[in-house]
C-alpha positions as CSV (number, residue, x, y, z in Angstrom):
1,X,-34.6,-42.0,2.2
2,X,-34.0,-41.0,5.4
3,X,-33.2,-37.9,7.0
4,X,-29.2,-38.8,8.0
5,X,-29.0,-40.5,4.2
6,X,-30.2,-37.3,2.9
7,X,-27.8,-35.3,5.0
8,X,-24.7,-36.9,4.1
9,X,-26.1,-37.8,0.3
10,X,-27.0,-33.6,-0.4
11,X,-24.4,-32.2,1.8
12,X,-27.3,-30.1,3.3
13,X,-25.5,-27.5,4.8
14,X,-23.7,-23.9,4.0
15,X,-20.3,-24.1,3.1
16,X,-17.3,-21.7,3.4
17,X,-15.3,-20.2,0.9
18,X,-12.1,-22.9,1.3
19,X,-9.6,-20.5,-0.3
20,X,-9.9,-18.6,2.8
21,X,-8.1,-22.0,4.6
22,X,-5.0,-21.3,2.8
23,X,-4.3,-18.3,4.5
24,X,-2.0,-18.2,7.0
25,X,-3.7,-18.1,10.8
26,X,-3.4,-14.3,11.5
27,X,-2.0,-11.2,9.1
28,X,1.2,-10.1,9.8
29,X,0.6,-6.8,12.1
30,X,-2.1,-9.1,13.9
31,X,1.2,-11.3,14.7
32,X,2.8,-8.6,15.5
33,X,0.4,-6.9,18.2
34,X,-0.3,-10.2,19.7
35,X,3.4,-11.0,20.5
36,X,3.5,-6.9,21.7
37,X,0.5,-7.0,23.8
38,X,1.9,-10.6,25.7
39,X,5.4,-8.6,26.6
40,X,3.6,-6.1,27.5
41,X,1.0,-7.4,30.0
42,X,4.5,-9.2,31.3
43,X,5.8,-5.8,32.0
44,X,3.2,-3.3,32.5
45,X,6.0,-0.8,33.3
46,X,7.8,-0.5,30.2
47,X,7.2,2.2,27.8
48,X,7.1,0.7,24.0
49,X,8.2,2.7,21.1
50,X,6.1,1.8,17.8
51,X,7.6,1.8,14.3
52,X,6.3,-1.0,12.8
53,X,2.9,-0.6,11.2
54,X,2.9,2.4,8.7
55,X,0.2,4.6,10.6
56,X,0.9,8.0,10.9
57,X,1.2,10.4,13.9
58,X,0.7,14.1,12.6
59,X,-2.3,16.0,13.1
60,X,-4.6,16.6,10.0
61,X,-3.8,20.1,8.3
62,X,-5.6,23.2,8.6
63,X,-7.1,23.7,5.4
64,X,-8.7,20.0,5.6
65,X,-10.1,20.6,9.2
66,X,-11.7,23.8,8.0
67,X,-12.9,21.7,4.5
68,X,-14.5,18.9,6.8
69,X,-16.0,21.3,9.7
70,X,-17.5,23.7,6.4
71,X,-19.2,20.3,4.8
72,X,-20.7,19.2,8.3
73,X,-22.4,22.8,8.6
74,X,-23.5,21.5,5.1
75,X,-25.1,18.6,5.9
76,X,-27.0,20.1,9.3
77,X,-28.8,22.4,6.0
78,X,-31.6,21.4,4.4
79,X,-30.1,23.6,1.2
80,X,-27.0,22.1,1.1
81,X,-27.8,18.2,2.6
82,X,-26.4,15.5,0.6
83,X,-27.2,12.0,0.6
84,X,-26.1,9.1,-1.5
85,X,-23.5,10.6,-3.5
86,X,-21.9,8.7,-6.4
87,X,-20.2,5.5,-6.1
88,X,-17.3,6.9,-8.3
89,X,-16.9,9.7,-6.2
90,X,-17.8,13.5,-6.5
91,X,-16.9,15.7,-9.2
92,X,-15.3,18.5,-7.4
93,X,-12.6,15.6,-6.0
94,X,-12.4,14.1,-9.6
95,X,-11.2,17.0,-11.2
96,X,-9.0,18.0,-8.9
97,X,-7.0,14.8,-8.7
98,X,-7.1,15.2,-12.8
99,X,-5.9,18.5,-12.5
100,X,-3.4,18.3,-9.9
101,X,-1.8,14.5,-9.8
102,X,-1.8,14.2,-13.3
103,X,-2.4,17.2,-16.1
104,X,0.4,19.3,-13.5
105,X,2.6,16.3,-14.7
106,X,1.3,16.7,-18.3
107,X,-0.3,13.1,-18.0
108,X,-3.5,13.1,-19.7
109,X,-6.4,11.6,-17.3
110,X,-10.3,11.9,-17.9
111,X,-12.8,12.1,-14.8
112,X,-14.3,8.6,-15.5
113,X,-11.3,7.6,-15.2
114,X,-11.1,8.2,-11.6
115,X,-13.1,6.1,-8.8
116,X,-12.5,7.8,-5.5
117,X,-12.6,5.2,-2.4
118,X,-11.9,4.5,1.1
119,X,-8.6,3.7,0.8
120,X,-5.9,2.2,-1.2
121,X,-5.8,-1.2,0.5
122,X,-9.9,-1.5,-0.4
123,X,-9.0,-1.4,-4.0
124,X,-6.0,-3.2,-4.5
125,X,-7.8,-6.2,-2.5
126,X,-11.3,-5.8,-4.5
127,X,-9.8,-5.4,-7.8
128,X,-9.5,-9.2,-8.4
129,X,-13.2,-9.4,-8.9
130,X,-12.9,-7.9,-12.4
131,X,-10.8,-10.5,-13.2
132,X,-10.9,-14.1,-14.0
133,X,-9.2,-16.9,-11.7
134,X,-7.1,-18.6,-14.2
135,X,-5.0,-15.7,-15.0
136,X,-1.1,-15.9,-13.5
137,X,0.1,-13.1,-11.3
138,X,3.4,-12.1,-10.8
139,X,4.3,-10.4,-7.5
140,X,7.1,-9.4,-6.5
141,X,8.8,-10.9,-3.0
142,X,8.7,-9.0,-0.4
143,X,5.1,-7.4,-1.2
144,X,2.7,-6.0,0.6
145,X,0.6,-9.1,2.1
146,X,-2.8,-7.6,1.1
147,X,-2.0,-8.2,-2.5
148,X,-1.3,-12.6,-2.1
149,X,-4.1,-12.7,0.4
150,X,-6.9,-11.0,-1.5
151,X,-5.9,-13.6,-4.4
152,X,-5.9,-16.4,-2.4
153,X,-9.5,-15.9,-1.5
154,X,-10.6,-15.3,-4.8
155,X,-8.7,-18.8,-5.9
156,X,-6.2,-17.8,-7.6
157,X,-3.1,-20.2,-6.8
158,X,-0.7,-19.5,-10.2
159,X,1.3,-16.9,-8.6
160,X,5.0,-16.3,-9.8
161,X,7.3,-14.7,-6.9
162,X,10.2,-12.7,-8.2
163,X,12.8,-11.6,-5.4
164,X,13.6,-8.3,-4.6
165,X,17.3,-8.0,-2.9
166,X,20.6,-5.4,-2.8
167,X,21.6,-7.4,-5.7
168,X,19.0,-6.2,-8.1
169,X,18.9,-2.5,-6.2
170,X,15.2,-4.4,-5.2
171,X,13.5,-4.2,-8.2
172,X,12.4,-7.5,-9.1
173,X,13.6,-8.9,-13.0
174,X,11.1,-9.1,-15.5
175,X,9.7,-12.8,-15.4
176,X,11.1,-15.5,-17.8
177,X,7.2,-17.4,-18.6
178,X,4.2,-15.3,-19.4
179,X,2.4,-14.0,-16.9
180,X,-1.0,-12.5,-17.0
181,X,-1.4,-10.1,-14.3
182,X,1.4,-8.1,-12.7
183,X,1.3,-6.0,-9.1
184,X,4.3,-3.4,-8.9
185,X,4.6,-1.0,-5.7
186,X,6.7,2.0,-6.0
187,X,8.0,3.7,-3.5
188,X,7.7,0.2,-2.2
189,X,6.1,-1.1,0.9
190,X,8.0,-2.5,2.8
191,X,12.2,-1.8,1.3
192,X,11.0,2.2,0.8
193,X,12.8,2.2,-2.1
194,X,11.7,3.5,-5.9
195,X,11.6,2.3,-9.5
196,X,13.8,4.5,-12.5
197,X,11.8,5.6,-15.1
198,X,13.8,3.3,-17.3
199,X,13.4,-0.1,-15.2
200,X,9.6,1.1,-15.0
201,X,9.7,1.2,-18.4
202,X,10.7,-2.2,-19.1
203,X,7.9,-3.4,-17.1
204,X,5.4,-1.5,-19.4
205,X,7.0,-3.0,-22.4
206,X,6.6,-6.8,-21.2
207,X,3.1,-5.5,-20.4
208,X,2.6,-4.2,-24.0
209,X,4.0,-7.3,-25.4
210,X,2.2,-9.8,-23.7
211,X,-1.2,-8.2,-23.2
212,X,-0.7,-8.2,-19.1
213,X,-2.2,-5.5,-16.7
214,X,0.1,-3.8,-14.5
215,X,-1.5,-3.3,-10.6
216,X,0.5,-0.6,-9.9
217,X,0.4,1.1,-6.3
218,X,1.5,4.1,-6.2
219,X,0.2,5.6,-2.4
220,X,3.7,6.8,-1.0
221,X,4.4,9.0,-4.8
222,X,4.2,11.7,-2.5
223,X,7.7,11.0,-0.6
224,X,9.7,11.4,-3.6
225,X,12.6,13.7,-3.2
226,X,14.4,13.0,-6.8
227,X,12.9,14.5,-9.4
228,X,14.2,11.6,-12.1
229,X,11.7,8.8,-10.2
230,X,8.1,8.7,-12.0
231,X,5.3,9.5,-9.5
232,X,2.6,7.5,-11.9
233,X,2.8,5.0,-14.2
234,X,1.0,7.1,-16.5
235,X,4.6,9.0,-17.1
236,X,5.9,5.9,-19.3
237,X,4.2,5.8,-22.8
238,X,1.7,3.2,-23.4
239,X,1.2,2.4,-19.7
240,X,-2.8,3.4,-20.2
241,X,-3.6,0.3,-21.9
242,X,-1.9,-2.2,-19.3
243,X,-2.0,-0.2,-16.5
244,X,-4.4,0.4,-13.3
245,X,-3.0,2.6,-10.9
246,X,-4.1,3.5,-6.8
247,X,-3.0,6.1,-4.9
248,X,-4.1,7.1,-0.8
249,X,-4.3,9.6,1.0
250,X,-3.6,7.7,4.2
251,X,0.0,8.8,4.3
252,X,0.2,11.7,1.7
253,X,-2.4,13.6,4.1
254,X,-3.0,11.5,7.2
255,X,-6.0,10.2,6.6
256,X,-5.6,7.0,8.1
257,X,-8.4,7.2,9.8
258,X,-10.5,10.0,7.5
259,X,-10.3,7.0,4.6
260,X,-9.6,7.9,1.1
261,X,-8.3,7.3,-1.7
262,X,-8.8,6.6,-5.6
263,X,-8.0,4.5,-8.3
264,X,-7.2,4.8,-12.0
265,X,-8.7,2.5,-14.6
266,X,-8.0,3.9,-18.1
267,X,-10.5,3.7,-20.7
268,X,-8.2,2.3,-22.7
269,X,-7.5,-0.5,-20.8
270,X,-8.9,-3.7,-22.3
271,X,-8.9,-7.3,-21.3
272,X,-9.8,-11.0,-23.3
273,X,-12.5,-12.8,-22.6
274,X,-11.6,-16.4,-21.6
275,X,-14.9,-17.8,-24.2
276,X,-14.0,-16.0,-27.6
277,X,-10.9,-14.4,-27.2
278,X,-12.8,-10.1,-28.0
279,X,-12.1,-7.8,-26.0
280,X,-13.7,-5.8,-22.7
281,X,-13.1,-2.4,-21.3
282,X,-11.8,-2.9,-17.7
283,X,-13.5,0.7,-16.8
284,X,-17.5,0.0,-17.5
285,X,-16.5,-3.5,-15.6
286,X,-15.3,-1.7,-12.7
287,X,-17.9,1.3,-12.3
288,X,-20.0,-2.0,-12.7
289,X,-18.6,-3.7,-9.8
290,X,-18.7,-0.5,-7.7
291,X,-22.3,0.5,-7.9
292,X,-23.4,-3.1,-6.8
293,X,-20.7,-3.3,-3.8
294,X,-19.7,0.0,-3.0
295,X,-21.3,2.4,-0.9
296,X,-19.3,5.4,-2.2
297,X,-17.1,7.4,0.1
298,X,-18.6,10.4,2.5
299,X,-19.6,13.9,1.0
300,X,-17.4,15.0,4.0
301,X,-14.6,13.3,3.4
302,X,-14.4,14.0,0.1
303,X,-14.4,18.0,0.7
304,X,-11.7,17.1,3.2
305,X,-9.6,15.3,0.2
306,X,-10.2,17.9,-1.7
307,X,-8.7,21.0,0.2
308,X,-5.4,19.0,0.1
309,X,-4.8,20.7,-3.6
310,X,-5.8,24.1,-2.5
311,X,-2.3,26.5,-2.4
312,X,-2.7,26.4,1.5
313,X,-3.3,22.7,1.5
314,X,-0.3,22.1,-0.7
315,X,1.7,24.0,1.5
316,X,0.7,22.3,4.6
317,X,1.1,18.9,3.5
318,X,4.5,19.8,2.2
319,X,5.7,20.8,5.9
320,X,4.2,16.9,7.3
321,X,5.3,14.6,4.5
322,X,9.4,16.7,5.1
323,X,8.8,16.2,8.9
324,X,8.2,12.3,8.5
325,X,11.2,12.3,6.0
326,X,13.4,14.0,8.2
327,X,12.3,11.1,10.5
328,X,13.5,8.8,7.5
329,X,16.7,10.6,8.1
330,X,17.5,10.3,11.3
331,X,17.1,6.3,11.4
332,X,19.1,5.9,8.2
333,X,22.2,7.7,9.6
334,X,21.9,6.6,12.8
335,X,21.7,2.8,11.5
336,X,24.5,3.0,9.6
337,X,26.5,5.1,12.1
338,X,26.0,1.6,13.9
339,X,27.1,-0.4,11.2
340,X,24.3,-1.8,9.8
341,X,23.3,-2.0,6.1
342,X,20.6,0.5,5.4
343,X,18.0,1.2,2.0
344,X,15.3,2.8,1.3
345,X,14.5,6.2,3.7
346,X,15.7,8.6,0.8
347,X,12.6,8.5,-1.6
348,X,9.8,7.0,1.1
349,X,8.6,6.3,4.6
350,X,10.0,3.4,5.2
351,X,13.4,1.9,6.7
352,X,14.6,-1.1,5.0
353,X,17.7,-3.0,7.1
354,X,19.6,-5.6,7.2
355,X,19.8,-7.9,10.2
356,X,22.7,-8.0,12.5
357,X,25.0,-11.2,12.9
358,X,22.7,-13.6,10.5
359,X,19.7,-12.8,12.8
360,X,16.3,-14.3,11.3
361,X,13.8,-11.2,11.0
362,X,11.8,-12.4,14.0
363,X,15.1,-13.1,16.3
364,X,15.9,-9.4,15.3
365,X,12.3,-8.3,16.3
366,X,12.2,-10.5,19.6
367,X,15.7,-8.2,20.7
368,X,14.4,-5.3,19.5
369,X,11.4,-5.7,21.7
370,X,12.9,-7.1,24.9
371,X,16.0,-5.5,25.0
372,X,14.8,-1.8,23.9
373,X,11.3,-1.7,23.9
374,X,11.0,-1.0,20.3
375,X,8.8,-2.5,17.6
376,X,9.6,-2.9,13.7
377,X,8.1,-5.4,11.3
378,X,10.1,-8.4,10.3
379,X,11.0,-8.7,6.5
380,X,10.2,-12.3,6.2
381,X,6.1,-10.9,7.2
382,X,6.1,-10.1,3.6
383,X,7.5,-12.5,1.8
384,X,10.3,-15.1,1.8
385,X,12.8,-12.8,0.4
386,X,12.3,-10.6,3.5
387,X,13.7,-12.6,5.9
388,X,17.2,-11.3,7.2
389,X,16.1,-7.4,6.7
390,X,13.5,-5.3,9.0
391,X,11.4,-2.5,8.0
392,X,11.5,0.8,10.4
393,X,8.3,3.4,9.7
394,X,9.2,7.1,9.9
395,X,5.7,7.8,10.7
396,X,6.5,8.3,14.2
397,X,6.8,11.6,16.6
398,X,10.4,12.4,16.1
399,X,11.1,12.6,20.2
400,X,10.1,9.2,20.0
401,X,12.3,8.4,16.9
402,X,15.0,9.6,17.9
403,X,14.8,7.7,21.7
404,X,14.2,4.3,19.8
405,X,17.5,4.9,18.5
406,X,19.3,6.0,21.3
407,X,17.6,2.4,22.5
408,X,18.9,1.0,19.8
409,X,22.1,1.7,19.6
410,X,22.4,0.9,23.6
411,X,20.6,-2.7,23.0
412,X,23.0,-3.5,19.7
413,X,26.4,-2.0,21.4
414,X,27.8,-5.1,23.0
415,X,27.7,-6.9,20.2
416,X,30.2,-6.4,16.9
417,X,28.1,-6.2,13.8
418,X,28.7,-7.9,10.7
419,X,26.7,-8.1,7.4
């Protein structure tokens, strides 16, 4: 045999994960800061205004600066120097995410139940690796793009869309064929708007009944002004054997670029295997999973994650999650004011609107950038139900807010609206 026969007969060469071809070229805010960074090196002179991507702008409070400087002085002593620390995450963090996010709300929560990480989007990606690729996953449209794409790499390609829309108040029906595996995000990225306990409910039930998990992402809870709208999952009865939940600190506490979060897998929580049909405990498969791929998250970070539920930590996040809401605020009165259909703003971070004059998402984002220097993110980036809406942040400065509007409303006023 010779060595070209041997080539072409053995393949003799690495090979690439081909799930990873199905994605689409770039991700969404990749699109979006390419086609900002062209109009900008066009005009070098104008000053853009940001609210698209969801990162936040307020400083860090007090009590997790003086957490994070008090754990460095840690570290520089040979007395109090940590090293590797647990995957799962410390102890001191555990328990106080037990005792504050969920026994305060009379949920009942173990410590092993808790894997502290580097943020929501790390989990809600990884997850998949726990389960199998045959399962069918019911998302609903639009979603949060992280969710399809982590799928798609694993190889999973049964996935059930179920619109979201003003009809349905954007929470997606209950799907008419089985599905195995079902991601839910309340307040939801991108609409910012919430789930009643009773439509929550439902979904737990359909979980219950047809032995589903429930990816539930909860890591904008923290925005909820009305005290009828469930902040976990964990609220509706039964929801510990279907459900896994994640939560972030990213915009609860700005740690965007601190990095942490965690994740709930109950120990209740069981799942078939595909050869005989018994049953597995999705928590020893995850701690599983994260000692073999997961470094754990800092010592320092996690001191800083834990002064958020000190009294003065409490306090202080308060004052920056009502100062992005006020944000909210402003662009949802200020929108309508102009005639446009406005949701979401009330119960989260985020701006959901309707298009002007049957604009396509990207026609909408194309005017909004040229004509008043101000970036969103178009609906249609996160699913097919999105296009025709726009999603506004309130994680701005408010001066700047509240100029992007005034742009706005300048850039939309020679035209008569109608939705």
């Amino acid at each position: 045999m010779t060595q070209t026969q041997y080539n072409i007969e053995s393949n003799n060469m690495a090979q690439i994960n081909e799930n990873f071809l199905k994605l689409a070229p770039s991700y969404l805010f990749s699109d979006i800061a390419k086609r900002v960074s062209a109009y900008k090196e066009a005009n070098p002179h104008k000053s853009i205004i940001r609210l698209g991507i969801g990162d936040v702008t307020r400083p860090l409070a007090p009590a997790v600066i003086e957490a994070m400087h008090k754990a460095v002085d840690e570290m520089a002593n040979g007395d109090t120097f940590r090293g590797y620390g647990p995957e799962q995450g410390y102890d001191f963090l555990r328990k106080a995410i037990v005792e504050n996010d969920f026994k305060a709300r009379g949920i009942d929560i173990s410590m092993d139940e808790v894997f502290v990480n580097d943020g929501a989007k790390s989990d809600t990606g990884n997850i998949g690796d726990i389960l199998g690729l045959n399962n069918a996953i019911c998302m609903t449209d639009p979603i949060y793009p992280v969710y399809v794409d982590s799928n798609t790499m694993a190889g999973r390609n049964n996935i059930v869309f179920s619109p979201c829309n003003k009809e349905n108040g954007f929470v997606a029906e209950l799907p008419k064929e089985k599905v195995d595996v079902i991601y839910l995000c309340y307040p939801n990225n991108p609409t910012g708007t919430v789930i009643t306990r009773e439509q929550l409910t439902k979904w737990v039930d359909y979980a219950l009944r047809n032995d589903a998990i429930i990816m539930y992402d909860a890591a904008y809870e923290a925005y909820i002004q009305d005290s009828d709208i469930p902040h976990s999952i964990y609220e509706i009865p039964g929801a510990k054997k279907c459900a896994i939940e994640f939560h972030s600190y990213s915009k609860t506490a700005g740690f965007t670029g601190v990095r942490c979060g965690y994740t709930i897998v109950p120990l209740d929580l069981e799942v078939a295997k595909a050869s005989d049909g018994s049953k597995v405990q999705l928590n020893k498969l995850w701690l599983r999973r994260q000692c073999t791929k997961f470094n754990g998250t800092s010592y320092i970070t996690q001191r800083a994650a834990e002064a958020i539920y000190t009294p003065e930590g409490k306090e202080q996040i308060k004052k920056t999650i009502a100062y992005y809401m006020d944000n909210a605020r402003i662009m949802r009165e200020a929108f309508k004011a102009m005639g446009l259909e406005v949701f979401g703003g009330e119960n989260a971070p985020y701006v959901w609107v309707k298009t002007p004059n049957g604009m396509t998402s990207w026609e909408f984002f194309d005017k909004l950038l040229t004509e008043a220097n101000v970036v969103g993110t178009p609906g249609v980036g996160f699913g097919k139900a999105g296009e025709g809406y726009f999603r506004f942040t309130a994680f701005g400065k408010k001066e700047d807010c509240i100029l992007a509007i005034e742009r706005i409303q300048k850039a939309l006023s020679v035209e008569t609206i109608h939705n």
